[in-house]
C-alpha positions, 0 to 999 in steps of 0.5 A: 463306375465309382466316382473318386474325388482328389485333393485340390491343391494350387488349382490341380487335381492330386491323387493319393491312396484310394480309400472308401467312402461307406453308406451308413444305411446299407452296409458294404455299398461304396458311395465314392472313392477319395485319394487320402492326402499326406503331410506332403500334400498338405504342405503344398497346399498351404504353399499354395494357399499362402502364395494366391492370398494376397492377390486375392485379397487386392482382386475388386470387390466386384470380382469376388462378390461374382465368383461367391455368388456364382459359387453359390447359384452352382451349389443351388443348381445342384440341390437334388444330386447333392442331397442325393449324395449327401443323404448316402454319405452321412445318413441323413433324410434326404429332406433335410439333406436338400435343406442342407444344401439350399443353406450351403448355397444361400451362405455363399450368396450370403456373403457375396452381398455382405462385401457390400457393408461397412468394412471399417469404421471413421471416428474423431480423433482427440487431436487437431488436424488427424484422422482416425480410421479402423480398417479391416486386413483380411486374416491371411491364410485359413486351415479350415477343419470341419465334422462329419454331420453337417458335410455342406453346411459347416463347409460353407459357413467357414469358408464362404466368409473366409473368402469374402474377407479376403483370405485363402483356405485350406479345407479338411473335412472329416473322412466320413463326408469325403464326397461331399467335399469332394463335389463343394470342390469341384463347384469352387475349382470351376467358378473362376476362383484363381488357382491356390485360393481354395485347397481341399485335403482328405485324410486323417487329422492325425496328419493332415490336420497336424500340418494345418495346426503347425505350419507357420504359413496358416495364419487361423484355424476353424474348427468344429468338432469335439470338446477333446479335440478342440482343446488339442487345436488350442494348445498347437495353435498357441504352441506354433506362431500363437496362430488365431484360432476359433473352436465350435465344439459340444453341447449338452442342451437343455430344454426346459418344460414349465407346468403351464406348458402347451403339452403338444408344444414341449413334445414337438420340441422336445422330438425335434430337438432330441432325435431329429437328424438322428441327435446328430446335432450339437444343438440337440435336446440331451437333458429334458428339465421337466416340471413335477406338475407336467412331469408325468403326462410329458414323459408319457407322451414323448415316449409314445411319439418317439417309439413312433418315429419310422427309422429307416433308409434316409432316401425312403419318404417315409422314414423320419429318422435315418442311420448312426453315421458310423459303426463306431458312433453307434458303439459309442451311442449304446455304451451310454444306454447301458451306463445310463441304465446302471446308473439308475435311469430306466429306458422308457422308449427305444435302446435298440438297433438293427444294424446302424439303425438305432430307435430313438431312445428315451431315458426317465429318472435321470439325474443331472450327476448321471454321465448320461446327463453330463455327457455329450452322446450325440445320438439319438438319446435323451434324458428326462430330469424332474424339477420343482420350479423354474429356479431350480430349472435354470440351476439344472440347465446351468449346471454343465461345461457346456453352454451351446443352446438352450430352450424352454416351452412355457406360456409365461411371457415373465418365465421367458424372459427370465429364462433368456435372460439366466439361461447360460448358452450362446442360443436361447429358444421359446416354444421352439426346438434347440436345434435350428440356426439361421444364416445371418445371425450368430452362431456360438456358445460359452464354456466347452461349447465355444472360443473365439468370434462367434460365426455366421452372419456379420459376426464371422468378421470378427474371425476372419479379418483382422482390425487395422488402427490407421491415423492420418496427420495433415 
């Protein structure tokens, strides 16, 4: 029997009109079955969401550090069936779908612990006999809209901060992973969270993300998504109560490999970072500034290993690259290999597909005024640029509207530390993939890839509670 998954709005189960939910890798088989939400729906859970909040926010910290916790431990308890699940929903290797979920599990954890650390700051006051304190007031209530490629993850590092600071949410997630919310749902409903705290609503961002960014009983809004997208979200938030708001959005990443690169090393990132997880990845390796002396030699051999890249069912061990999420991605995805080649960049690995299987795909003689160099695909396909030196390598890798995630492979200790400290992003790797975040730390870019507090880690405070100035006179 196909499993359905409801709307969750003020502790209740709320039916809609049933859609589909499709396995990328095997056309026609049905994943779940989810009940799309309209206005209405979304209207009540804001109202629900905004009458639990402060209840919550007043609950002792002992209480809610239990119910993050317990919330957490569940989502790890159920590691297998939900990278299953996941794996079958979205496309990705079930290996990294199990990764997925132990990150979607730690962040709660995360954050249960973290409502132990400072929440506010003394100082001295310039005036006799007063204190001076800043405090920390929770945002109020969160409309919460997060992507498709990342359908545990990005759930989770919203919300899990969210609810430590003491806030109530209303998630929309992408209607490509509507399972995958589906069950984080029901983990939360069935942790002890009061009714209300936590609401799930399913359907088109045309309605219920419109609520979301309107009403004015949300209070911020979270988003991770495209650059396109994103501008839309800024200009309704500040059109409907100047409403906070905090946007994660593309990437066009460069990695950057010098002559005095390990060749087996630039290669290895370059792979990771470009075609793992299908280059479904705002953090993925889309512009390779590569080096004259390496040049050749690097492009040779990355095309090598990435026609050797086993494309395949994300549930098979030995697939290495699993399916495009959706049929429309792909279109778009291969539109850009046909731009790129009458643009002038020639396809030296993959531009192929069979069905929503596409081959990794490698293009050489690219320029960084090529659209395929300025761009965000999010595919699996990456550019190779030829530089001459390190200065004109950072000029290339700084010359985009985007600023997420940078990289270079070199042996130079002097050109790393140039390369961290010019390099125009909000991440900036050595010797390692683009792609690859750790909980604890922050998450964000410059430009087009980001605005707002950055999230992830203490940071997501910033975000997520607002500052409160209190003096004291006696």
């Amino acid at each position: 029997m196909t499993v359905l998954h409801r709307n969750l709005v003020g502790g209740e189960w709320v039916d809609g009109e049933r859609r589909q939910n499709l396995n990328p890798a095997r056309p026609g088989e049905v994943v779940s079955e989810y009940a799309q939400a309209d206005r209405d729906t979304a209207r009540a859970a804001v109202a629900a969401a905004r009458a639990a909040q402060p209840d919550w926010s007043r609950r002792p910290v002992a209480f809610r550090m239990e119910i993050l916790d317990r919330i957490g431990t569940a989502i790890l308890a159920r590691t297998e069936d939900l990278a299953v699940l996941l794996a079958r929903e979205e496309g990705k290797l079930l290996a990294e779908a199990r990764g997925e979920v132990t990150r979607a599990g730690q962040t709660f954890r995360y954050y249960a612990h973290q409502m132990l650390q400072p929440q506010g700051e003394v100082y001295a006051s310039t005036r006799d006999n007063v204190h001076a304190e800043v405090r920390r007031r929770p945002l109020g209530v969160v409309g919460v809209i997060t992507p498709w490629n990342y359908p545990l993850a990005i759930p989770a590092w919203k919300v899990a901060p969210a609810l430590a600071y003491g806030n109530a949410v209303v998630l929309k997630p992408a209607e490509l992973v509507t399972a995958s919310a589906g069950e984080l749902a029901r983990i939360i409903a069935g942790s002890g969270l009061p009714p209300g705290v936590f609401n799930l609503v399913m359907g088109a961002g045309r309605v219920v993300g419109e609520e979301l960014l309107t009403s004015p009983d949300v209070d911020g809004v979270s988003f991770t998504g495209g650059t396109g997208t994103g501008g839309h979200v800024a200009r309704q938030c500040l059109a409907h109560g100047n409403k906070r708001f905090q946007l994660e959005m593309g990437g066009k990443n460069p990695l950057v490999v010098l002559d005095d690169a390990d060749l087996a090393v630039a290669v290895r990132c370059a792979l990771d970072g470009s075609f793992f997880s299908t280059g479904q990845r705002c953090t993925a390796s889309s512009r390779l500034i590569v080096q004259a002396g390496i040049h050749d030699r690097f492009v040779a051999a990355l095309a090598e290993a990435a026609a050797a890249l086993r494309v395949g069912d994300p549930l098979d061990p030995h697939s290495e690259i699993g399916p495009v999420a959706s049929p429309e991605q792909l279109a778009q995805n291969l539109e850009y290999v046909a731009v790129g080649v009458t643009e002038g960049a020639t396809v030296v690995a993959g531009g192929a597909h069979d069905g929503q299987f596409m081959r990794p795909t490698l293009f050489a003689g690219a320029r960084n005024d090529m659209r395929v160099a300025r761009e965000e695909i999010f595919g699996p396909v990456s550019c190779v640029i030829k530089v001459d030196d390190l200065d004109e390598a950072i000029a290339v890798a700084g010359d985009t509207r985007y600023g997420l995630s940078a990289g270079i492979v070199t042996t130079s200790l002097s050109a790393s530390e140039r390369f961290k400290r010019d390099a125009r992003a909000g991440i900036v790797t050595v010797n390692l993939p683009t792609a690859g975040t750790e909980l604890h730390l922050p998450f964000g870019g410059v430009g087009d890839s980001n605005h707002g507090p950055r999230e992830q880690g203490g940071y997501a405070r910033d975000f997520y509670s607002v500052p409160v100035t209190c003096y004291t006179g006696w």
